[in-house]
Short mmCIF file of the C-alpha atoms (twelve columns), coordinates in Angstrom:
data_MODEL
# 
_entry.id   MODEL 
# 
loop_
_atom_site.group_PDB 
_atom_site.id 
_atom_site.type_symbol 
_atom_site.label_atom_id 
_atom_site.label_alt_id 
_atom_site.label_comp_id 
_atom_site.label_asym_id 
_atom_site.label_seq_id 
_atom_site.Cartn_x 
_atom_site.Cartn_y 
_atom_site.Cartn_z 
_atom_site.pdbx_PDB_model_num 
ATOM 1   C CA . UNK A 1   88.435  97.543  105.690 1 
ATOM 2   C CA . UNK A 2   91.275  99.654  104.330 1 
ATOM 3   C CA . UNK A 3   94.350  100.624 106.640 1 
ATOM 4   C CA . UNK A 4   93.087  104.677 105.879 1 
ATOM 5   C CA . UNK A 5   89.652  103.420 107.468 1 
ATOM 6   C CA . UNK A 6   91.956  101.866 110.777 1 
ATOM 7   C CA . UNK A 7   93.612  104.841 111.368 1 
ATOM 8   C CA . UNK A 8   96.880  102.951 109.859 1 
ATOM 9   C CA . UNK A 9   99.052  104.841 107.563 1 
ATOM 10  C CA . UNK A 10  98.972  103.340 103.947 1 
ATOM 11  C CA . UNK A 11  102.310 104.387 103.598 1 
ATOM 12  C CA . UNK A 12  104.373 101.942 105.271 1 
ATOM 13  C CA . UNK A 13  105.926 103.435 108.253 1 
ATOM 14  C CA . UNK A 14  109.122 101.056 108.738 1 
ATOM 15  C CA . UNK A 15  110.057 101.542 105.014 1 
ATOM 16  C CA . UNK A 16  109.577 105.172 105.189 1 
ATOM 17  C CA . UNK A 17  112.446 105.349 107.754 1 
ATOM 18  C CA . UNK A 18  114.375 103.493 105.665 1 
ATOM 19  C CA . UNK A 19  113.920 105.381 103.083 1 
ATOM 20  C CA . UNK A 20  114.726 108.729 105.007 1 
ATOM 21  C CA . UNK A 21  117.944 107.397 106.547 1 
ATOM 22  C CA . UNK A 22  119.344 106.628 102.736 1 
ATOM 23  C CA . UNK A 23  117.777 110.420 101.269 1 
ATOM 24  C CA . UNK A 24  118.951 112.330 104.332 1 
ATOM 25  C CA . UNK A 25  122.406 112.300 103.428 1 
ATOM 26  C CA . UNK A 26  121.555 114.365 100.291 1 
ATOM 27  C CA . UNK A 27  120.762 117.975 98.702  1 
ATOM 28  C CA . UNK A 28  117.360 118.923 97.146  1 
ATOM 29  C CA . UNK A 29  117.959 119.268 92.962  1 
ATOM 30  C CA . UNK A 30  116.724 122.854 92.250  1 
ATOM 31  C CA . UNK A 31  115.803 123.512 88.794  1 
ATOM 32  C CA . UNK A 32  119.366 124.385 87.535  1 
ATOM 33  C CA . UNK A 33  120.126 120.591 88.527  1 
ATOM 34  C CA . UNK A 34  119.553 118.792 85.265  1 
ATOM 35  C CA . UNK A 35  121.386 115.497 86.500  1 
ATOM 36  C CA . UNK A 36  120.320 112.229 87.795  1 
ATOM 37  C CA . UNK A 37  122.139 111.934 91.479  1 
ATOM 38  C CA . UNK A 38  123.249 108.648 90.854  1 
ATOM 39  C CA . UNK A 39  125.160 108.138 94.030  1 
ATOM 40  C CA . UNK A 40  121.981 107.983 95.996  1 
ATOM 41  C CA . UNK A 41  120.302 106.141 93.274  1 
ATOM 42  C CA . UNK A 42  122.579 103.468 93.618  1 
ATOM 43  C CA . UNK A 43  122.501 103.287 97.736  1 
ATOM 44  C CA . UNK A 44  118.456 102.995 97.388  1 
ATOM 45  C CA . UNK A 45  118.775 100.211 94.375  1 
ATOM 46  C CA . UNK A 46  121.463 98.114  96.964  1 
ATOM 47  C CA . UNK A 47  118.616 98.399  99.471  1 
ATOM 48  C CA . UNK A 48  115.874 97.228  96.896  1 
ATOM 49  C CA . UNK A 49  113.807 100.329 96.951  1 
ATOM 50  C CA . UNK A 50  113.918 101.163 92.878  1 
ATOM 51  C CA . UNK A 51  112.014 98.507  92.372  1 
ATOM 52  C CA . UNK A 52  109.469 97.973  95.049  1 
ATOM 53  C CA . UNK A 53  105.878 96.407  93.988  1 
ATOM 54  C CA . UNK A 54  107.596 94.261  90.956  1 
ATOM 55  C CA . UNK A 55  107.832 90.727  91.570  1 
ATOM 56  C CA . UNK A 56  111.223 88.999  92.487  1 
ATOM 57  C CA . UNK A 57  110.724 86.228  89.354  1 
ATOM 58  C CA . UNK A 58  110.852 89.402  87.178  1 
ATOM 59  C CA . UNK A 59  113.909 91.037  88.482  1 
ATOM 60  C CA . UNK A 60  112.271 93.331  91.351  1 
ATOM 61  C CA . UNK A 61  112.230 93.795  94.933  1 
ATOM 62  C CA . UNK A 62  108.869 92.451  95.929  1 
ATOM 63  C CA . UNK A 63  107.157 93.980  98.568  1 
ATOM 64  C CA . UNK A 64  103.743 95.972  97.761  1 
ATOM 65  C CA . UNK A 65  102.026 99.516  96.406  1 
ATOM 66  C CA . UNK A 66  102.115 100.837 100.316 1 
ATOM 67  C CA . UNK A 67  105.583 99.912  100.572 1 
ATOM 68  C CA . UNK A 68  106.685 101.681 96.746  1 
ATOM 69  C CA . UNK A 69  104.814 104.629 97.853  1 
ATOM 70  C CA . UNK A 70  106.499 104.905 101.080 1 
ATOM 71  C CA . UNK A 71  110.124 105.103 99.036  1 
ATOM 72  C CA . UNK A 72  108.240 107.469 96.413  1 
ATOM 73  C CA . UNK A 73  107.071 110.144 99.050  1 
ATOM 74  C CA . UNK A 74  110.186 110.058 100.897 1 
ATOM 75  C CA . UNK A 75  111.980 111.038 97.866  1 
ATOM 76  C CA . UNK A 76  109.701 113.520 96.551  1 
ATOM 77  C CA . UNK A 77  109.705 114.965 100.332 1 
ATOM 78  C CA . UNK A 78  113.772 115.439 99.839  1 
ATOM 79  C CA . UNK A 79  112.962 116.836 96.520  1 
ATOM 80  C CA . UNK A 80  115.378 113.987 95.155  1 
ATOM 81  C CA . UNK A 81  116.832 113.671 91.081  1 
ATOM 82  C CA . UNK A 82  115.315 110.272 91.396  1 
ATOM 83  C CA . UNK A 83  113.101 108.434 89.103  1 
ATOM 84  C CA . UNK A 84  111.686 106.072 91.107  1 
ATOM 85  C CA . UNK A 85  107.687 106.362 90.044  1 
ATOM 86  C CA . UNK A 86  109.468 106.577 86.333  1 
ATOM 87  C CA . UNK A 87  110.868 102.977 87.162  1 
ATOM 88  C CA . UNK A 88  108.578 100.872 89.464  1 
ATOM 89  C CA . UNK A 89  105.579 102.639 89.527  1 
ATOM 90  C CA . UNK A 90  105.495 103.640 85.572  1 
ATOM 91  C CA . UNK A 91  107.781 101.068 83.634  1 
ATOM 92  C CA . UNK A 92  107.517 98.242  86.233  1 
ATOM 93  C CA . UNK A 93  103.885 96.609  85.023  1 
ATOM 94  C CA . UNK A 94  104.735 97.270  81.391  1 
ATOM 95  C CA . UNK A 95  108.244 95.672  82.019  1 
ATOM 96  C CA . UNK A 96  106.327 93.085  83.386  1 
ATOM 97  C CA . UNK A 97  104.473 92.153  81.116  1 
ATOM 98  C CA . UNK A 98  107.131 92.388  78.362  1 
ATOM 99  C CA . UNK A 99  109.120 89.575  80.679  1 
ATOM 100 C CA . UNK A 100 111.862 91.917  80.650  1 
ATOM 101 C CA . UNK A 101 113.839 92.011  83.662  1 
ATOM 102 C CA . UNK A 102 114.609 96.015  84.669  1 
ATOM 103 C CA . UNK A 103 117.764 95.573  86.283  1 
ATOM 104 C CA . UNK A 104 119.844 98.118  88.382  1 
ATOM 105 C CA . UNK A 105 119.466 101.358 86.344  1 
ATOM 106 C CA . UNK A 106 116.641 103.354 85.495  1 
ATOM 107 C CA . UNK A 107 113.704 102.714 83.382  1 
ATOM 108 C CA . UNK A 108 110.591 104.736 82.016  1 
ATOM 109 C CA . UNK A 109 107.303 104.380 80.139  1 
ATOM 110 C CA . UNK A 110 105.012 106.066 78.127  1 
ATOM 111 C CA . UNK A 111 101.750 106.381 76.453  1 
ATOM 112 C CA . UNK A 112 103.172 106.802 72.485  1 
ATOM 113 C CA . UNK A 113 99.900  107.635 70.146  1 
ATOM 114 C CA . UNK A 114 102.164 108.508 67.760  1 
ATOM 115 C CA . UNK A 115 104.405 105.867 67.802  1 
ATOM 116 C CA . UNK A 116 103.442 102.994 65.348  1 
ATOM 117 C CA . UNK A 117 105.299 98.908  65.406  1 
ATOM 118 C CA . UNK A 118 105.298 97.164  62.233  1 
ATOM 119 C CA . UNK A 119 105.491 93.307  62.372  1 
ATOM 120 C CA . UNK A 120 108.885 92.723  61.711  1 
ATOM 121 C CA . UNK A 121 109.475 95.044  65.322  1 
ATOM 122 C CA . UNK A 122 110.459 98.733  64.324  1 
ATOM 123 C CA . UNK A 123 108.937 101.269 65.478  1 
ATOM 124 C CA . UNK A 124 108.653 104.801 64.607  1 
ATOM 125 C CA . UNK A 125 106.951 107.944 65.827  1 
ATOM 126 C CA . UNK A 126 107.272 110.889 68.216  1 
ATOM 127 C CA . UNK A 127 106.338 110.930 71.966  1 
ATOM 128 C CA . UNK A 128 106.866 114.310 74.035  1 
ATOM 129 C CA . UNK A 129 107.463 114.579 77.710  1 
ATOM 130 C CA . UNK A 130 108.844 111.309 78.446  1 
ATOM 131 C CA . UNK A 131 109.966 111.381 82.052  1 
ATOM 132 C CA . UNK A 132 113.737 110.835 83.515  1 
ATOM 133 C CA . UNK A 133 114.216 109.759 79.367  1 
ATOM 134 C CA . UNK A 134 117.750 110.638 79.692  1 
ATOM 135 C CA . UNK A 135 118.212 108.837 82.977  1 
ATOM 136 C CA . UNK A 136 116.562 105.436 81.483  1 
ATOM 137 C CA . UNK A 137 118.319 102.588 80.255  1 
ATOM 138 C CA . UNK A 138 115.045 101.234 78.904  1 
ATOM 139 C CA . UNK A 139 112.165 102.636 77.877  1 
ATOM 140 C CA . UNK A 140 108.526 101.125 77.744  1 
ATOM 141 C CA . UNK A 141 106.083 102.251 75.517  1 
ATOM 142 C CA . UNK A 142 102.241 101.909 75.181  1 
ATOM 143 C CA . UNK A 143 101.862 102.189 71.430  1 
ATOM 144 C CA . UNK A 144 98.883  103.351 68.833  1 
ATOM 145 C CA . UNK A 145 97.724  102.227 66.147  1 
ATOM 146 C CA . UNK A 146 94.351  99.749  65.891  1 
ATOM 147 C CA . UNK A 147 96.101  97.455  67.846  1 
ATOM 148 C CA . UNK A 148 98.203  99.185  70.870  1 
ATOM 149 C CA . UNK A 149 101.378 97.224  71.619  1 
ATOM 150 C CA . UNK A 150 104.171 97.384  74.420  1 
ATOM 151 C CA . UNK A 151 106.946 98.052  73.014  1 
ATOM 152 C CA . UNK A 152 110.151 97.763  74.839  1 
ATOM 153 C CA . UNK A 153 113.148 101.008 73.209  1 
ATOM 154 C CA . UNK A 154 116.559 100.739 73.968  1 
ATOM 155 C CA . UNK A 155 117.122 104.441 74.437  1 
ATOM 156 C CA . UNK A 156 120.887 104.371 73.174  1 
ATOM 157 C CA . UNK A 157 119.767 101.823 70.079  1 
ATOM 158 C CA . UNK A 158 119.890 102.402 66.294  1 
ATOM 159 C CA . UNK A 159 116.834 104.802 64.756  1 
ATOM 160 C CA . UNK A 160 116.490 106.254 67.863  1 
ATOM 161 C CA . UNK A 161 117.086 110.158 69.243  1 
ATOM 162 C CA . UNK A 162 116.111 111.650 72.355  1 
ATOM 163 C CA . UNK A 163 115.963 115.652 72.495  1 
ATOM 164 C CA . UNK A 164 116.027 117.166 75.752  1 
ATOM 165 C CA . UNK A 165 113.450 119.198 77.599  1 
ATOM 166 C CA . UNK A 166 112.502 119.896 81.172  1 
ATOM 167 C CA . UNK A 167 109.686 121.081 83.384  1 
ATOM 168 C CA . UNK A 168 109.253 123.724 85.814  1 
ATOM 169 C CA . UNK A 169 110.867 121.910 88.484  1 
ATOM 170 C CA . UNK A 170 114.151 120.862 85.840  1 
ATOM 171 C CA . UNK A 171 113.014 117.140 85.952  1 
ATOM 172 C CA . UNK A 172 113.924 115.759 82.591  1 
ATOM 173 C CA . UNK A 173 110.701 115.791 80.522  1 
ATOM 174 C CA . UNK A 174 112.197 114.449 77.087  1 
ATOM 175 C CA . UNK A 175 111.100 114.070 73.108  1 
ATOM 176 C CA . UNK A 176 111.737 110.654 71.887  1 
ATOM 177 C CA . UNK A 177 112.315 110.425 68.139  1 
ATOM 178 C CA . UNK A 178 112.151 106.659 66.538  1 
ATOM 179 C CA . UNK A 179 112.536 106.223 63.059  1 
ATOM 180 C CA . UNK A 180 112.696 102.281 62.150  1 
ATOM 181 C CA . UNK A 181 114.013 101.698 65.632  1 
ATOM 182 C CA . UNK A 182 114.417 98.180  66.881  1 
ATOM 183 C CA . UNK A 183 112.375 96.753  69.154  1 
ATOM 184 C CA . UNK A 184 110.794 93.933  71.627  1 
ATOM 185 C CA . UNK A 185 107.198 94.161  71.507  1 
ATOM 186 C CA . UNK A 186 103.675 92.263  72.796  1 
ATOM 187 C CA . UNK A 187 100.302 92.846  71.602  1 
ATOM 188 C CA . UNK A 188 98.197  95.133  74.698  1 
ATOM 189 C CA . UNK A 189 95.013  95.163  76.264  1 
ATOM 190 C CA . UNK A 190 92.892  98.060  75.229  1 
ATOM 191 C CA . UNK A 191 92.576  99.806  79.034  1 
ATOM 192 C CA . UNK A 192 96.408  99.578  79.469  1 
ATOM 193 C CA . UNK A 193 96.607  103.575 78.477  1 
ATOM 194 C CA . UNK A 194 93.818  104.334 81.608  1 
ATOM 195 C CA . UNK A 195 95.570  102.485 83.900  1 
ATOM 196 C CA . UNK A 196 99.286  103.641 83.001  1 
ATOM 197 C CA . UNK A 197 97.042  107.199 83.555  1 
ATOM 198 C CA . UNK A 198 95.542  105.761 87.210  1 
ATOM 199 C CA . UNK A 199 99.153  104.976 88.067  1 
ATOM 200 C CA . UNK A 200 100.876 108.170 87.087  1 
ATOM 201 C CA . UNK A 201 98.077  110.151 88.553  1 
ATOM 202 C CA . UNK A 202 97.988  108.285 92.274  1 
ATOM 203 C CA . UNK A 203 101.926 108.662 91.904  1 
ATOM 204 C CA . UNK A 204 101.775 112.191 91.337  1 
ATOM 205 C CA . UNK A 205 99.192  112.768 94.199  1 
ATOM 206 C CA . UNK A 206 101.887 110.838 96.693  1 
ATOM 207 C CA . UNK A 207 104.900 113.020 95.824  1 
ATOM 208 C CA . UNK A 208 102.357 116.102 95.917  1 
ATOM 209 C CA . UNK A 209 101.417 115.550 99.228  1 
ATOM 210 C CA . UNK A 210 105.285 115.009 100.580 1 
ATOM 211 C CA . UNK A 211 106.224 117.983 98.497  1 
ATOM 212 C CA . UNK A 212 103.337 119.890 100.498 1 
ATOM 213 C CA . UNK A 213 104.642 119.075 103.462 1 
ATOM 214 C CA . UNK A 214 107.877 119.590 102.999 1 
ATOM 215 C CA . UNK A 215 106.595 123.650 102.205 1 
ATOM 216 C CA . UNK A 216 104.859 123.327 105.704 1 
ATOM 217 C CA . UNK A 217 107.628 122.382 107.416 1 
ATOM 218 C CA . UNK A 218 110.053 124.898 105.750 1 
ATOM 219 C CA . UNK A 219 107.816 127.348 106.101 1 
ATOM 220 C CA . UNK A 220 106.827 126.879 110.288 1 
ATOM 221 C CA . UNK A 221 110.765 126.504 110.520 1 
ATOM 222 C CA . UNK A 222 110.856 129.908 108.622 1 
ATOM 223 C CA . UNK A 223 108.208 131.710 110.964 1 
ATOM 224 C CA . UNK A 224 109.873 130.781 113.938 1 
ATOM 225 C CA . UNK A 225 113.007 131.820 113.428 1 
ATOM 226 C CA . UNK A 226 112.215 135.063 111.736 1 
ATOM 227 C CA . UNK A 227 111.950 138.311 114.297 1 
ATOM 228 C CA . UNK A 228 110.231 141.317 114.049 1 
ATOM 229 C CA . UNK A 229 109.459 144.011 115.997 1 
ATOM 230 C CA . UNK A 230 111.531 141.980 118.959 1 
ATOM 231 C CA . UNK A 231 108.973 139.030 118.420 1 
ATOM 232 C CA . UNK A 232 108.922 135.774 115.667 1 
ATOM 233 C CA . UNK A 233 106.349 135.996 112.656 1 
ATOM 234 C CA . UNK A 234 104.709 133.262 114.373 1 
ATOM 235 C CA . UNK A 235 103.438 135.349 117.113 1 
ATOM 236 C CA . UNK A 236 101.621 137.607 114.250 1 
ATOM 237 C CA . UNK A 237 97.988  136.516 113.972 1 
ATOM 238 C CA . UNK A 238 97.681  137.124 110.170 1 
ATOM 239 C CA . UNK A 239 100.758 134.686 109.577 1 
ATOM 240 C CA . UNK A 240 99.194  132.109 111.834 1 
ATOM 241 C CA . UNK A 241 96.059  132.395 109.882 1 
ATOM 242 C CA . UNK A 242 97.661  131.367 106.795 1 
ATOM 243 C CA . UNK A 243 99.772  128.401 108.667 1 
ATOM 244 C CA . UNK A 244 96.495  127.181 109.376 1 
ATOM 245 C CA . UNK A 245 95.182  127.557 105.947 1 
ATOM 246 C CA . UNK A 246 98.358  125.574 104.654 1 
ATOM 247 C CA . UNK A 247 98.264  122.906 107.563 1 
ATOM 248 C CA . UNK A 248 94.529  122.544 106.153 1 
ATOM 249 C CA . UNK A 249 95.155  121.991 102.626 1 
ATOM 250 C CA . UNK A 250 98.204  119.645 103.543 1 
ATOM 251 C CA . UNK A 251 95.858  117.504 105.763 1 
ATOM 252 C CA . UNK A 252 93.363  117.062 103.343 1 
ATOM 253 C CA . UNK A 253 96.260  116.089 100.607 1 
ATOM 254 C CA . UNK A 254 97.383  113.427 102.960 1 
ATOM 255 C CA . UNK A 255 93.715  112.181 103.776 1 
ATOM 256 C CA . UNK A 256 93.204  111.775 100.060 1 
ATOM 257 C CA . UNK A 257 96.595  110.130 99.352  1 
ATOM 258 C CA . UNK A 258 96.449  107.531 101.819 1 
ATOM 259 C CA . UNK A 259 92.948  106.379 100.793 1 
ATOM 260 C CA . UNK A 260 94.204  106.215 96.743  1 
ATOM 261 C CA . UNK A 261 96.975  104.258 97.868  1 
ATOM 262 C CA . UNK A 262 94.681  102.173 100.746 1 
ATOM 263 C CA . UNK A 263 92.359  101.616 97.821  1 
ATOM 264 C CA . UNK A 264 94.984  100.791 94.998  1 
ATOM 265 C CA . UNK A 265 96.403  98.548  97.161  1 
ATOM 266 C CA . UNK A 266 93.874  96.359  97.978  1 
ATOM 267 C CA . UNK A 267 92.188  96.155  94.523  1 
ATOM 268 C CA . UNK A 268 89.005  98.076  95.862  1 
ATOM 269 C CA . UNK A 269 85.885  98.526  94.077  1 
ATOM 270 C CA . UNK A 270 86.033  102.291 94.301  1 
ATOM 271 C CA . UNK A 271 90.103  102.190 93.645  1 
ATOM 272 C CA . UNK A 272 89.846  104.328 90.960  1 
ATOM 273 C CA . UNK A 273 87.646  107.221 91.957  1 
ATOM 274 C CA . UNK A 274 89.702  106.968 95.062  1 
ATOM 275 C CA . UNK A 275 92.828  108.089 92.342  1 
ATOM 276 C CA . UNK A 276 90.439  110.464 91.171  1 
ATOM 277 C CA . UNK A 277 89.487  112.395 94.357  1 
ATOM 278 C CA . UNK A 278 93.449  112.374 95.038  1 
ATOM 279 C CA . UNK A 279 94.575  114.089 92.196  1 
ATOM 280 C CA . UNK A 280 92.354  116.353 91.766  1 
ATOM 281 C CA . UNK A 281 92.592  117.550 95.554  1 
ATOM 282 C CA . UNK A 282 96.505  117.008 95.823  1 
ATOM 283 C CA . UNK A 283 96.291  118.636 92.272  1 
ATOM 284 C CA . UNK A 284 93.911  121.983 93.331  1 
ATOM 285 C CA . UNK A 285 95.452  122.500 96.889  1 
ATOM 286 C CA . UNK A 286 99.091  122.151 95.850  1 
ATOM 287 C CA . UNK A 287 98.870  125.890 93.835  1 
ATOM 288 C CA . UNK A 288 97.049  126.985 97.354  1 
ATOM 289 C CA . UNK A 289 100.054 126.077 99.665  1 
ATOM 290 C CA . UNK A 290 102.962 127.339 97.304  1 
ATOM 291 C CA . UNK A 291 101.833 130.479 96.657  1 
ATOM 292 C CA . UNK A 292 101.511 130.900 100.815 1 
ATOM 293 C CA . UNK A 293 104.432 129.250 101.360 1 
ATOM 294 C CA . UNK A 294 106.053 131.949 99.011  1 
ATOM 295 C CA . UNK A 295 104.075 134.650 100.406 1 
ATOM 296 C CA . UNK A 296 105.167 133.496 103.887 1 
ATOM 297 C CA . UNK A 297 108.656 133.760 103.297 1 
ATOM 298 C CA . UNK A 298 109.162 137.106 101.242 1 
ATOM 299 C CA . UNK A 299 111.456 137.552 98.919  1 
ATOM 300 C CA . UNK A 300 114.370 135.565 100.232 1 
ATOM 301 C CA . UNK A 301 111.441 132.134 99.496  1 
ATOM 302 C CA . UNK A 302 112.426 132.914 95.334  1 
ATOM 303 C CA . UNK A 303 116.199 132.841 95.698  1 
ATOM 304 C CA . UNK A 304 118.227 129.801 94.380  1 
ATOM 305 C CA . UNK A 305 119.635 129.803 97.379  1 
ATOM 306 C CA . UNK A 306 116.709 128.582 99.219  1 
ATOM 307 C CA . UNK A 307 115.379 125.308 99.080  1 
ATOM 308 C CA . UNK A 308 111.712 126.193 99.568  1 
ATOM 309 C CA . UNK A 309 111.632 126.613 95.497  1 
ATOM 310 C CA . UNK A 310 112.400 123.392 94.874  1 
ATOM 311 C CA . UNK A 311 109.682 122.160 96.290  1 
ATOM 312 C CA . UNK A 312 106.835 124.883 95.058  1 
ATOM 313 C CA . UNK A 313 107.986 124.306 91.755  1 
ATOM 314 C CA . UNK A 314 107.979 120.785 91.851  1 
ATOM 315 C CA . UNK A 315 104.490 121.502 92.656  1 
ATOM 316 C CA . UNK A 316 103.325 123.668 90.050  1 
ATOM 317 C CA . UNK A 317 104.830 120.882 87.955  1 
ATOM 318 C CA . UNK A 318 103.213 117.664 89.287  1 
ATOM 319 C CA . UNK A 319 99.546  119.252 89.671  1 
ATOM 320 C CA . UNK A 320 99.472  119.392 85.821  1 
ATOM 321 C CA . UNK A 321 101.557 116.155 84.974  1 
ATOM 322 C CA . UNK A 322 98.550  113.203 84.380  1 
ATOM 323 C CA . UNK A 323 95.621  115.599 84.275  1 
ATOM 324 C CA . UNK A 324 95.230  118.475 86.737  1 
ATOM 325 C CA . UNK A 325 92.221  119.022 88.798  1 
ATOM 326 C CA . UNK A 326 90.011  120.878 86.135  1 
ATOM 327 C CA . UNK A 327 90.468  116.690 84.389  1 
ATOM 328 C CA . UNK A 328 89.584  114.706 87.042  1 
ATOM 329 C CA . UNK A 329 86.784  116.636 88.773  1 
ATOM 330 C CA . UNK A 330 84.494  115.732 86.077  1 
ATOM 331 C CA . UNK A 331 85.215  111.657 86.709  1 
ATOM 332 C CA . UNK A 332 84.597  112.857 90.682  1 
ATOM 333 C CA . UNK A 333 81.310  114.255 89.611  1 
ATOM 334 C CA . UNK A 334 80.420  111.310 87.391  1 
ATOM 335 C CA . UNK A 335 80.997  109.151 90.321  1 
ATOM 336 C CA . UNK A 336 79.449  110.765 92.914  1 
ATOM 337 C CA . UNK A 337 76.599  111.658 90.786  1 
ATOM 338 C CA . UNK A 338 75.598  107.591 90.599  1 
ATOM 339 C CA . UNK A 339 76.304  106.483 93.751  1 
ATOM 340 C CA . UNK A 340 75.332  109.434 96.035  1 
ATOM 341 C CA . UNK A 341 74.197  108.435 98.827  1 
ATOM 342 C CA . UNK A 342 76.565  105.334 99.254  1 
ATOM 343 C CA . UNK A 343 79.145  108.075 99.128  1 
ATOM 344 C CA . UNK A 344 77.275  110.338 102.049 1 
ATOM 345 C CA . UNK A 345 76.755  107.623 104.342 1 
ATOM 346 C CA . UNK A 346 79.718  105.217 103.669 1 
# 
C-alpha cells in the first residue's frame, strides 16, 4: 500500500521543514532575476539536499524520491533560482550511471537528438532549452544516433558554446552548441529518453503543485487584507466562489502529486500512468488557478513589485516544460481504456 493510500504525505514531512527553515531566509527570483542565488545553494548543498535520491558511493546524499521531492517543492514553493530537479532529479541517474561523481555545484541533463559521439569521444550537435545550463558545472546528455549514448559535457570545455535563453518565468533555458567537443561517454539503454521524460514530468508536477499553492496562499492573504466598502474581499460571495474554485484545483494537484511520487517511489506497477495523471492535471489546472489568482488581485497582482507573478509565471512555464496536458491525456486515455474497471474499483 502506498503512503498516498495511508493518508501519509509522500512528501516527507521532517525534510520539508528542513528545507523551509534553509529557503525562508530568501527572496522569490522574478523574471528579471537571471542569476543562480548561490548563497542559498550552497547552505542547502552543506545540508545534503542538492543531491537527495543519489547514492552516497556515487558522491550523493542518499536518502529517497519522497525525501528529493520534499527539497524540490519547498523550493519551487519559495519560487527559488535553484536547480535542484536540474541536478538530482535530472542529471543524478545519468551521472550515475556515467560513475561520475556530481560534486558540490550544479549539474544538468538532457535529451540531445541532435547531438551525435564518434568513437574516439567528441561530440557535436545542437540541443535547445537545456535547463539551469549556465548554472551547471556538468552537463549530461542522452545522445542520438542508432546507438544513444550518455555523454558526460564539460560546459566550460574546448568545442563547446552555450547561448543564453530563458522562459517565461526567467529560468535559464539554454542552447548548447558542440562542435568536436570532448567528452566521457557510455553506450545507453534504448528507454533511457522515456524515463529522463517520466522524471522531468513527475518533477514538474511537484513544483506545480507548490507553485499552486503558494498563489492560494498569496492570494487568501490578499483577500483578507483588502477592504471595500468598510468590509474585506473575502466577505464578497463572488470572490469566495473563486477561492473555492482555486482551493479545488490546488487539492486535486496535490492528490495527483503525492500518488506520482507514492508510486515512483515504490517502483509500482502503475508508476508511470500515475506520472501521467499528474502532469497532465498539475499541467491543465495550473493555467486555471493563475489566471484567478491574477484576477483576484487586480492590477497591483502584474506589478514587479509583487511576488504573486513569480509564481503564475513559473506556472505558465512548467505546465508546458515535459509535455503539457494536451501530451499526456492521450497516455491517460490509453491506460484507462485497458484496464477500466481495475481503475473504477481500485
Amino acid at each position: 500500500m502506498t503512503a498516498a493510500a495511508t493518508g501519509q504525505s509522500a512528501l516527507n514531512p521532517d525534510v520539508r521543514e528542513a528545507a523551509r527553515a534553509v529557503l525562508g531566509r530568501m527572496e522569490p527570483a522574478g523574471a528579471a532575476d537571471r542569476g543562480l542565488d548561490s548563497e542559498t545553494w550552497d547552505r542547502l548543498a552543506r545540508s545534503g539536499f542538492t543531491l537527495l535520491g543519489i547514492d552516497e558511493q556515487h558522491g550523493g546524499s542518499g536518502g529517497t524520491l519522497r525525501d528529493l521531492a520534499a527539497v524540490v517543492y519547498e523550493a519551487a514553493y519559495a519560487c527559488a533560482a535553484l536547480p535542484v530537479v536540474e541536478t538530482a532529479w535530472l542529471a543524478g541517474p545519468w551521472l550515475t550511471l556515467l560513475d561520475t561523481d556530481p560534486g558540490p555545484g550544479p549539474a544538468t541533463a538532457a535529451v540531445a537528438p541532435g547531438v551525435r559521439v564518434d568513437d574516439g569521444g567528441t561530440a557535436t550537435g545542437t540541443v535547445r532549452h537545456v535547463p539551469a545550463l549556465r548554472w551547471s558545472r556538468s552537463v549530461a546528455l542522452l545522445t542520438g544516433g542508432e546507438q544513444p549514448r550518455l555523454a558526460l559535457v564539460d560546459p566550460s570545455g574546448s568545442g563547446v558554446r552555450a547561448e543564453e535563453r530563458a522562459n517565461l518565468a526567467g529560468e535559464p533555458r539554454d542552447t548548447l552548441v558542440l562542435h568536436d567537443a570532448p567528452v566521457h561517454w557510455v553506450a545507453a539503454d534504448a528507454g533511457e529518453a522515456d524515463q529522463h521524460r517520466l522524471r522531468g514530468a513527475l518533477a514538474r508536477s511537484v513544483q506545480l503543485a507548490a507553485a499552486a499553492q503558494r498563489v492560494l496562499d498569496r492570494t487568501l492573504a490578499h483577500v483578507r487584507e483588502r477592504h471595500q466598502f468598510g468590509r474585506p474581499v473575502s466577505a464578497f460571495q463572488a470572490v469566495q466562489h473563486r477561492l473555492a474554485a482555486i482551493a479545488g484545483d490546488v487539492v486535486v494537484m496535490h492528490a495527483a502529486v503525492e500518488a506520482a511520487v507514492a508510486g515512483w517511489a515504490d517502483r509500482a506497477d502503475d508508476a508511470d500512468f500515475l506520472v501521467a495523471v499528474a502532469k497532465a492535471e498539475t499541467s491543465w489546472r495550473a493555467g486555471r488557478v493563475a489566471s484567478a489568482g491574477h484576477q483576484l488581485h487586480g492590477a497591483i497582482g502584474f506589478t514587479l513589485e509583487h511576488d504573486l507573478g513569480a509564481a503564475t509565471k513559473r506556472l505558465w512555464s512548467w505546465r508546458e516544460e515535459f509535455g503539457n496536458e494536451g501530451a499526456w491525456r492521450p497516455h491517460v486515455a490509453a491506460a484507462v481504456g485497458e484496464h477500466l474497471w481495475e481503475v473504477v474499483t481500485r
